[in-house]
Every structure is written in structure tokens, then in C-alpha cells.
Residue, then its C-alpha position, 0 to 999 in steps of 0.5 A: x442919290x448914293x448915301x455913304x459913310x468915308x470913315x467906315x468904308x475907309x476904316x473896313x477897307x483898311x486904307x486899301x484902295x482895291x477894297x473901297x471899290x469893292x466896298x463902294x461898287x457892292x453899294x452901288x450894285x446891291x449885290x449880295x454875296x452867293x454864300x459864306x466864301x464870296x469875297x463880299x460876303x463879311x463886307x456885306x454884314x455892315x452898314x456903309x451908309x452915311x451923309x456923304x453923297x454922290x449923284x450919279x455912281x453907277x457912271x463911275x462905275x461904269x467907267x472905272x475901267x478907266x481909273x485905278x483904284x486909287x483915283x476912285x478912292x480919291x474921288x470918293x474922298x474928297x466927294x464926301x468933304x462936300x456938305x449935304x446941307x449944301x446940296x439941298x439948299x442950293x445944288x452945289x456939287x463942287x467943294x470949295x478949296x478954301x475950306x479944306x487942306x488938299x495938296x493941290x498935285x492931287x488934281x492934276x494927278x487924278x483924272x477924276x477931278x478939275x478945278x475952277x477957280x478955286x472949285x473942285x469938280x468930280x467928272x461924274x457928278x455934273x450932269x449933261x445937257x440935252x444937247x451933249x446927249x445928242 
């Protein structure tokens, strides 16, 4: 489980999708920066966790090669929408479209996302059966 803060990372990045990754791939990795001149470096003196989640962000990771930088912020977007106290009573990782606001050409743009009858789903949330495995 990946704990984060949208707002802080989104404010620090100053809207910039580049940096979110950044910010968001540091987190995920626990890296630390090398010295006083590494890009992370000021980005690391913050504290960017919060109550939006993710359950699997190193398959994100590992597979941003894949998606832009915009994708990603998206994904993470719209991901922390999701409540946590939903989560923990019932499991669901999907965001119901009925309570928020979002152009729905969002979807269809972003390979990261897909919907179901009025369900937003994020691609690296869900977690495989046994048999997709194998």
C-alpha cells in the first residue's frame, strides 16, 4: 500500500507532469538523493504522504515507459478521488463517476483508465488471478 498527498505533490510539482513522476517514482523507490546537486535532493526535505492510495505503484512504475507523464499524473489524479474509508470496508478500488465531475474524453485518452458501467477503473490497481499469471 502507497500512501500519498495530491495536493502536495501537485502544488511542489507546480502542475508540471515530469516533476509528479518524479516526485511520485522517488516515493515509490525510496530514493535518496547523492548529495546537495541531485535533482531530488529539495524534493526529498518534504513529506508527500497523505490518505490517497495505490496498491500496486511499483507495476506503474515499472511500466511507465509506456505512458507520458501526463497519463501518470492523471492516473494519480483521479486515483486519490477514491476514498480510503471505502477501501477498508469494502475493497472497492474503483471511483464512482456519479460523485465526481471529470470530462469523460479523459478516458478515452488515457490508456491507464477504463470504465464500466459508470466505474472508473486504473489498469494497475486490480489484481491478477492465478490463472492470468500463468
Amino acid at each position: 500500500m502507497f500512501l500519498y498527498d495530491w495536493k502536495k505533490i501537485f502544488d511542489t510539482a507546480e502542475k508540471s507532469p515530469y516533476v509528479i513522476y518524479i516526485i511520485f517514482r522517488m516515493m515509490v523507490e525510496k530514493q535518496i538523493p547523492k548529495n546537495k546537486y541531485d535533482k531530488i535532493y529539495a524534493l526529498s526535505q518534504k513529506d508527500f504522504v497523505g490518505e490517497s492510495f495505490l496498491l500496486n505503484p511499483e507495476a506503474l512504475i515499472f511500466n511507465a515507459y509506456k505512458y507520458t507523464y501526463r497519463e501518470i499524473a492523471q492516473y494519480l489524479a483521479l486515483a486519490s478521488l477514491r476514498p480510503y474509508a471505502d477501501y477498508l470496508a469494502t475493497g472497492k478500488l474503483s471511483l464512482d463517476l456519479f460523485t465526481v465531475e471529470i470530462d469523460q474524453g479523459l478516458f478515452n485518452e488515457n490508456s491507464l483508465l477504463y470504465t464500466v458501467d459508470n466505474e472508473l477503473y486504473f489498469l494497475y490497481e486490480e489484481v491478477p488471478s492465478k490463472e492470468k499469471l500463468h
